[in-house]
N, C-alpha and C positions, 0 to 999 in steps of 0.2 A: 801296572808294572809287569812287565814280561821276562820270563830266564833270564834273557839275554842282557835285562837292565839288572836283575842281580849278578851275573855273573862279571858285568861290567864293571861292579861297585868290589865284587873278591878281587879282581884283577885291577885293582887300582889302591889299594892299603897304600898309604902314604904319599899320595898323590892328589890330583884336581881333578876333578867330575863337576856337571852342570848339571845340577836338580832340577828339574821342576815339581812343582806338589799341586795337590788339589784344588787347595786354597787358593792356587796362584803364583807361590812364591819361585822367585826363578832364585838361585844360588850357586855360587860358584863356593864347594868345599874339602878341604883335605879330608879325602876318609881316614877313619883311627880304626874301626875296628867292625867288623859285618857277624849279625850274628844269624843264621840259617836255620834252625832247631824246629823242624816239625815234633819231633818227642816231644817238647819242654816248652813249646807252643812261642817259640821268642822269634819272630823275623824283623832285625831293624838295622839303622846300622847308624853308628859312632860317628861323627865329623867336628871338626873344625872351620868355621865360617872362615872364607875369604871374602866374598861379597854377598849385597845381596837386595832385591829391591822392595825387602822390609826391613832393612837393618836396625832400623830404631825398638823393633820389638828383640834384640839379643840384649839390650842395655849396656852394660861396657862387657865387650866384650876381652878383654884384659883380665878378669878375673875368674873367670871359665876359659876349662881347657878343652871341653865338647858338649856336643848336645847330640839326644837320640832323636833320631827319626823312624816311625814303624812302615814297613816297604808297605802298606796299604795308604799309608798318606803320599807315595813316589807315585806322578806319572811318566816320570822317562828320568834316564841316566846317560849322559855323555860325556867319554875323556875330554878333558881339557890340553888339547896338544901343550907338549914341552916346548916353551921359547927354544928357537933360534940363534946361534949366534952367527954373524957374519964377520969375517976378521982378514 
């Protein structure tokens, strides 16, 4: 994960990013919350699953409002453009 994948994930609170992780997993998720703290030794960040091509490992996801991710399990972050409307 490089700066610019964290700075991508501050610059997107409440919005759609495309994860990928180590393991593989690709995910399309609302970030909730980024947490940065070299002092306090915490880098991870907060999400809400939209998709994803392990979905069956979140279980219902209905019952959970987020999950942590630590930016050393990130290998890359991408906005997820805002739909379009055409009218």
């Amino acid at each position: 994960m490089t700066p610019a994948d964290i700075q991508c994930l501050k610059d997107n609170i409440d919005k759609l990013v495309d994860i990928r992780t180590v393991d593989e997993e690709c995910l399309i998720a609302r970030v909730m919350i980024v947490t940065d703290d070299d002092e306090i030794q915490v880098r991870d960040v907060m999400y809400e699953v939209v998709s994803s091509n392990r979905i069956e490992s979140y279980g219902d996801l209905e019952d959970l409002s987020g999950y942590l991710l630590d930016f050393e399990e990130i290998v890359s972050v991408k906005p997820v453009p805002a739909p379009t409307t055409d009218r």
